[in-house]
C-alpha positions as CSV (number, residue, x, y, z in Angstrom):
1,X,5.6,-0.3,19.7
2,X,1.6,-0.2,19.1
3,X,1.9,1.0,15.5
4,X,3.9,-2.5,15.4
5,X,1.3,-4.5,16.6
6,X,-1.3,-2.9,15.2
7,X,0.6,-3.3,11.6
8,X,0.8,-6.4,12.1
9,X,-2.6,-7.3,13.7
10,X,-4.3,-5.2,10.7
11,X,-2.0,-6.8,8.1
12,X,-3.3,-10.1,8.9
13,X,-7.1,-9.5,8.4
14,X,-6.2,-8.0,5.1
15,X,-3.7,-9.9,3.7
16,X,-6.3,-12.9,2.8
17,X,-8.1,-10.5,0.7
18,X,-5.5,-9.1,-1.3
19,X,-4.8,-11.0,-4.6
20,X,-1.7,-11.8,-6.2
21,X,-2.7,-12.2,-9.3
22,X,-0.5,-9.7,-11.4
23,X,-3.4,-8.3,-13.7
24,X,-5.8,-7.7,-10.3
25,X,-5.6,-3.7,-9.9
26,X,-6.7,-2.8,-5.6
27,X,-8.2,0.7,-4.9
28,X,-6.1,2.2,-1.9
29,X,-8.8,4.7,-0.7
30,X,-7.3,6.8,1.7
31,X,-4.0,5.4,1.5
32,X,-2.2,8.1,2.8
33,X,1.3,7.2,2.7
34,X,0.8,4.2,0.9
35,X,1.5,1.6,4.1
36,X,-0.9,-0.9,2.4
37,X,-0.3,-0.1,-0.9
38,X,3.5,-1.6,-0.2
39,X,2.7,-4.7,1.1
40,X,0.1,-5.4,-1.4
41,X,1.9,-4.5,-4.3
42,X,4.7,-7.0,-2.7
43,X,2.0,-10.0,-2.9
44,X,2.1,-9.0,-7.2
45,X,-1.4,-6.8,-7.8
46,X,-1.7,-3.9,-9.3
47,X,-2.5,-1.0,-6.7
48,X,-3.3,2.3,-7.4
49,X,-3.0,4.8,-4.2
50,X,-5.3,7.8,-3.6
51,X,-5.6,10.4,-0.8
52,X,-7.2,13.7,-0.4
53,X,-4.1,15.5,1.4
54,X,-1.1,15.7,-1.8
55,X,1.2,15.9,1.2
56,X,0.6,12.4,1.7
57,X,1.3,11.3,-1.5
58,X,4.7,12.8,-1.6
59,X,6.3,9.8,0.3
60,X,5.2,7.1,-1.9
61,X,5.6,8.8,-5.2
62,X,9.4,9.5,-3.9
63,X,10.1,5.7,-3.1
64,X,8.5,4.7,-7.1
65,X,10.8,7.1,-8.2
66,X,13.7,5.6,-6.0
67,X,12.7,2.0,-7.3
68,X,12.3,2.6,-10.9
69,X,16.0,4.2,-11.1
């Protein structure tokens, strides 16, 4: 239940900021497991995901794969 409403308290501070214009490219610093990088990609930028821990990264590179098929 908090990771809920803190998704959705965090979402709406950053949402404003993210652009939608299909040739803006957003660094996801520290992304992890790409949470952000899935809603902004939804709003049409570009995003390009980076985290220090590969393990991470597993997760979102097996959903592009999903969604590309």
């Amino acid at each position: 239940m908090y990771y809920k409403i803190f998704d959705t308290i965090t979402w709406k501070y950053i949402e404003p900021h993210v652009p939608t214009n299909p040739n803006a490219l957003v660094l996801d610093a520290g992304g992890g497991t790409g949470r952000w990088t899935a809603r902004m990609t939804k709003k049409g930028c570009r995003v390009v995901l980076i985290d220090a821990q590969i393990e991470c990264l597993m997760l979102p590179l097996a959903l592009a794969d999903h969604l590309q098929a």
